[in-house]
VOPAGU-2260 file (C-alpha; in pm, 1 decimal, decimal comma):
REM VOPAGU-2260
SITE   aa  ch    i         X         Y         Z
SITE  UNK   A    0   -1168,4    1518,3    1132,0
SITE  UNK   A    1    -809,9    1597,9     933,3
SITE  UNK   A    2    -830,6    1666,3     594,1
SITE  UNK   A    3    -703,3    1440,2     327,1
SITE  UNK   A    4    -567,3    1570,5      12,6
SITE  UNK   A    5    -615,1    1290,5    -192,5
SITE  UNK   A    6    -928,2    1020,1     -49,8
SITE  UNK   A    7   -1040,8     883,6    -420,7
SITE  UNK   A    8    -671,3     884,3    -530,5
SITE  UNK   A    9    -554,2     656,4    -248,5
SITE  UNK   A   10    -855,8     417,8    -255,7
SITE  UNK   A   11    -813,3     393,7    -604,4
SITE  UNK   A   12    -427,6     315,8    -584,3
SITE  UNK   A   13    -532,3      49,0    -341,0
SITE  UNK   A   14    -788,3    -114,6    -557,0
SITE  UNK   A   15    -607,6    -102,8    -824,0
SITE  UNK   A   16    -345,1    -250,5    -651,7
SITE  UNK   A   17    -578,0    -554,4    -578,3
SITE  UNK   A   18    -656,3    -590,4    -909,0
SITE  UNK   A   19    -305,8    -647,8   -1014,8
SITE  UNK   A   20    -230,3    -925,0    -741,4
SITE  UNK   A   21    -529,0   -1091,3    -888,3
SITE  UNK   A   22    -392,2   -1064,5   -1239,7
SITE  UNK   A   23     -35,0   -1181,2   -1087,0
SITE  UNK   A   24     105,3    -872,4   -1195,1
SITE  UNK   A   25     286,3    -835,3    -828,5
SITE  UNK   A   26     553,4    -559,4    -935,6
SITE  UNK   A   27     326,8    -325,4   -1094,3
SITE  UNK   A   28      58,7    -391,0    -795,8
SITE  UNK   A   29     351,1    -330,0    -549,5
SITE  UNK   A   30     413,1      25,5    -711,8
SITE  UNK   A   31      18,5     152,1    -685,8
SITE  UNK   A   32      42,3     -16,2    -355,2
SITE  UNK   A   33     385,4     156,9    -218,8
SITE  UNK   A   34     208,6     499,9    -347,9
SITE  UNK   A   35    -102,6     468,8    -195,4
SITE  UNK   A   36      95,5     384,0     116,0
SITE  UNK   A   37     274,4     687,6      70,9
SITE  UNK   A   38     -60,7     906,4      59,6
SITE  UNK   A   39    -147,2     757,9     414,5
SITE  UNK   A   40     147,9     795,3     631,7
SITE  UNK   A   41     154,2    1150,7     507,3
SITE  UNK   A   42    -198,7    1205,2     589,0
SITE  UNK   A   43    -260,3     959,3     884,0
SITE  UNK   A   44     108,7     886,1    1024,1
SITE  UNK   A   45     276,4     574,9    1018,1
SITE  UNK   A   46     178,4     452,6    1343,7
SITE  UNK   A   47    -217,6     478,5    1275,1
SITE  UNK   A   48    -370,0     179,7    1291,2
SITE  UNK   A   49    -477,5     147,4     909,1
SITE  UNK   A   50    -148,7     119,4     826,4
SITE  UNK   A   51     -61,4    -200,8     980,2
SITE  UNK   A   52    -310,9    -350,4     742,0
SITE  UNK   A   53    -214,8    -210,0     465,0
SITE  UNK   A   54     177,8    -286,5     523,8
SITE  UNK   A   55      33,7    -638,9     594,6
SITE  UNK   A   56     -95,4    -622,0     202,4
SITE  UNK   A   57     218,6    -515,9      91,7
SITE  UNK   A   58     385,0    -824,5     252,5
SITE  UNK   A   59     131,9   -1041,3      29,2
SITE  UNK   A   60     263,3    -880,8    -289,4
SITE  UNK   A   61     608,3    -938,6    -172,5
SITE  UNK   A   62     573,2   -1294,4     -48,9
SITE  UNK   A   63     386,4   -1384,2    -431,6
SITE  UNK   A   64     717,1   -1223,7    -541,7
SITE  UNK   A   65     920,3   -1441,6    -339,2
SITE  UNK   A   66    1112,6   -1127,0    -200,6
SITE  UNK   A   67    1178,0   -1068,8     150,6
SITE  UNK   A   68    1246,8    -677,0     175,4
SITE  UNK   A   69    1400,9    -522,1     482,3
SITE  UNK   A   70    1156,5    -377,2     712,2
SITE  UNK   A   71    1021,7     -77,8     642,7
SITE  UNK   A   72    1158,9     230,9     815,3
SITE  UNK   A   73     975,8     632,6     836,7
């Protein structure tokens, strides 16, 4: 088991980040959702298997936006 230098900062981020898309506040969701994506391709790479899902909930943000961004690149 890796350690993770920040688990409760990165759930958070996420969950907050649900919160907004409920309130239809996509942009500001998008941002805690982009960092907490941040905090797990640092600590579990981008080809882990968590973080197809959580690219998949940044597409949701982005389709409510009506924006079609370019695919994301490490």
């Amino acid at each position: 088991m890796g350690f993770i230098a920040h688990p409760p900062m990165d759930e958070s981020l996420d969950t907050l980040a649900d919160i907004r898309y409920l309130q239809k506040r996509y942009r500001e969701g998008e941002t805690l959702l982009n960092r907490a994506l941040n905090i797990w391709e640092k600590n579990l790479g981008p080809d882990h298997p968590a973080m197809a899902l959580a690219l998949a909930n940044l597409a949701w943000f982005n389709s409510a936006q009506k924006n079609i961004p370019r695919p994301r690149t490490s």
